[in-house]
N, C-alpha and C positions, 0 to 999 in steps of 0.2 A: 778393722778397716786398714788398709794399708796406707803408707805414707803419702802418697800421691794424691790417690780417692780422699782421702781425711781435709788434703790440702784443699781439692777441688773443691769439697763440699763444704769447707771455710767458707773457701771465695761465694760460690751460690748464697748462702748462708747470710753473707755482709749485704751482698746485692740485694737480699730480700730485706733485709731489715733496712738499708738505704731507701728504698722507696718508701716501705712505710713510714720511715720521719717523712721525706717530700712531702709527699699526701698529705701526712697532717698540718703542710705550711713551714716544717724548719728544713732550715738552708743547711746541706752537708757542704762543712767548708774543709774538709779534710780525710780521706780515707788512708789506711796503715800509716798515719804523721809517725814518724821513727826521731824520738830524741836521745839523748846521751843515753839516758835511763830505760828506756824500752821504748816497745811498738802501745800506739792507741790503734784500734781497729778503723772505728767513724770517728769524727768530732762532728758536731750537726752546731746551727744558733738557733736560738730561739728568742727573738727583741735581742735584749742586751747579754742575756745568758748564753754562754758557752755549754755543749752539754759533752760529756766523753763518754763511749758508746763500747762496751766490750763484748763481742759477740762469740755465745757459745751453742755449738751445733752437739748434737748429739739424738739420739733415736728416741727421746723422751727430754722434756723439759726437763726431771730432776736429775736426770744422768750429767744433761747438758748444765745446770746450777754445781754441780761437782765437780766441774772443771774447773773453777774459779777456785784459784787457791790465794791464802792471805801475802804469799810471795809478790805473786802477780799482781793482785791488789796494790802492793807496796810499791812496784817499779812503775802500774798505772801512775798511782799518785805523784811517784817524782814528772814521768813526764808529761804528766799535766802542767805542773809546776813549771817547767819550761816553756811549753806554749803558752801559758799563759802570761809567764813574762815579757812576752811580744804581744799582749794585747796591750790597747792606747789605755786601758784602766790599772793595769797590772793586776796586781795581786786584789785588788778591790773587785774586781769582774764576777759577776754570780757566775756561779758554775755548780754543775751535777753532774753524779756521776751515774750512766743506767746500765742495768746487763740486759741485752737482748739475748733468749733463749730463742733457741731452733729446735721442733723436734725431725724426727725421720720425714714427717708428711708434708714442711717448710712451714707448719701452723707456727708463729712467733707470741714468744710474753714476754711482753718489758718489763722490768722490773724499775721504776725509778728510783733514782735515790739508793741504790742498790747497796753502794756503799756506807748507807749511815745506819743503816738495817743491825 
């Protein structure tokens, strides 16, 4: 896929997976948040839980799970670390972390918790 189509089909990719948090009641309070440390795609709440959302598109679920490298992982985590320094809880704020999967046909799987896996 070329650079461009890849990019697009990001974007499509996040927009699908944005609605499904909506619908299921949590509040996106952030799309591509960019800290020191990297990009998060979503950030959604859920009550008092912060959740951070890393979405991976690709033409099959587990093509799309093989994007996620422990790199990426790693720079999520810092800039969690950051926004979550700006909540009123700090560092106390429950928070998760999910990967939403995209295949070719837009069908999504969340994964929660993705990172404790």
């Amino acid at each position: 896929m070329s650079g461009s189509r890849s990019y697009h089909a990001g974007l499509v990719a996040e927009a699908l997976v944005e609605r499904l948090y909506e619908r299921s009641g949590r509040q996106i309070c952030a799309r591509r948040w960019r800290g020191s440390c990297g990009e998060i795609d979503l950030i959604a709440r859920d009550g008092a839980e912060v959740i951070f959302i890393e979405v991976k598109q690709s033409s099959s679920h587990a093509q799309a799970a093989q994007h996620l490298t422990p790199r990426q992982m790693a720079r999520i985590y810092g800039a969690a670390g950051e926004f979550i320094g700006g909540e009123p809880a700090g560092e106390l704020t429950p928070v998760r972390f999910d990967v939403a999967l995209v295949d070719g046909r837009g069908q999504i799987e969340i994964v929660e918790n993705a990172f404790a896996a």
